[in-house]
N, C-alpha and C positions, 0 to 999 in steps of 0.2 A: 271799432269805429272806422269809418269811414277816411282815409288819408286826404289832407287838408286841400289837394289837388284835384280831387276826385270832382266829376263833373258827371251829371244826372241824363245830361242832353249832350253828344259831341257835337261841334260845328258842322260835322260831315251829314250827323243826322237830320240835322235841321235844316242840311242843304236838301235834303232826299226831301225830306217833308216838304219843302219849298216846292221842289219839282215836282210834288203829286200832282194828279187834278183832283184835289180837293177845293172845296170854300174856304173861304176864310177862317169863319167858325168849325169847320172840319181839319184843317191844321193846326190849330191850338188844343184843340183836346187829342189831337195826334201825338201831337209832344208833349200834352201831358198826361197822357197814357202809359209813353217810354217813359217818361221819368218816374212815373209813380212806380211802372215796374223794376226799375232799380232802383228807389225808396224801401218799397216792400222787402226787395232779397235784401235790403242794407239790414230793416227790419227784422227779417224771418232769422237772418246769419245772427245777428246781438242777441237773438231769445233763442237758437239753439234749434230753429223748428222749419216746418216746409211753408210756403207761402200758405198755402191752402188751409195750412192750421194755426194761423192768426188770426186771433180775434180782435173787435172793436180796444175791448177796453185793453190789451197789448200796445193797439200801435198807439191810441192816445196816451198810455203811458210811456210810451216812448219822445213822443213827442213834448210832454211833458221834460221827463228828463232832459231829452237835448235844451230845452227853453231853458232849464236850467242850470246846464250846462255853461251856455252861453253867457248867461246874469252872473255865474257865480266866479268862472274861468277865464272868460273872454270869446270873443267870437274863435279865435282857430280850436277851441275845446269843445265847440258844436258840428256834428256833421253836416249842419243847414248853413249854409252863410247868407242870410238875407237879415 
C-alpha cells in the first residue's frame, strides 16, 4: 500500500500544469491524468502485474478494497484520503 504521506499530484507538478498554456478544462484532466498514472502503478504494484495488464474488474476491485479499507480501519488504512 501506498505510505500514508504519499501524494498522487506534487505541488511542483501542479505548479508546471499551472504554467502550461493550456484551458482550464485542459489543466484538470492534466492532473488528472498524472494522478491516475500513479493510482494505476499504486494499482498494477498491489496485483503483482504491468499497468497494461490491468483489468476493469482488477482496479474496481481494488477500489473496493480500499473503501473498505477505510470503513473498516480508519482512513490512514486507505491509500485514498478523501
Amino acid at each position: 500500500m501506498t505510505p500514508p504521506a504519499a501524494q498522487f499530484l506534487t505541488h511542483e507538478e501542479s505548479a508546471q500544469v499551472d504554467a502550461a498554456l493550456l484551458s482550464s478544462p485542459e489543466k484538470f484532466l492534466t492532473r488528472l491524468t498524472i494522478s491516475s498514472l500513479r493510482l494505476l502503478t499504486q494499482i498494477a504494484g498491489d496485483y503483482g502485474v504491468a499497468i497494461a495488464d490491468l483489468t476493469p474488474d482488477q482496479i474496481i476491485a481494488w477500489f473496493e478494497q480500499d473503501s473498505k479499507n477505510r470503513r473498516e480501519q480508519g482512513i490512514d488504512a486507505a491509500v485514498l484520503k478523501w
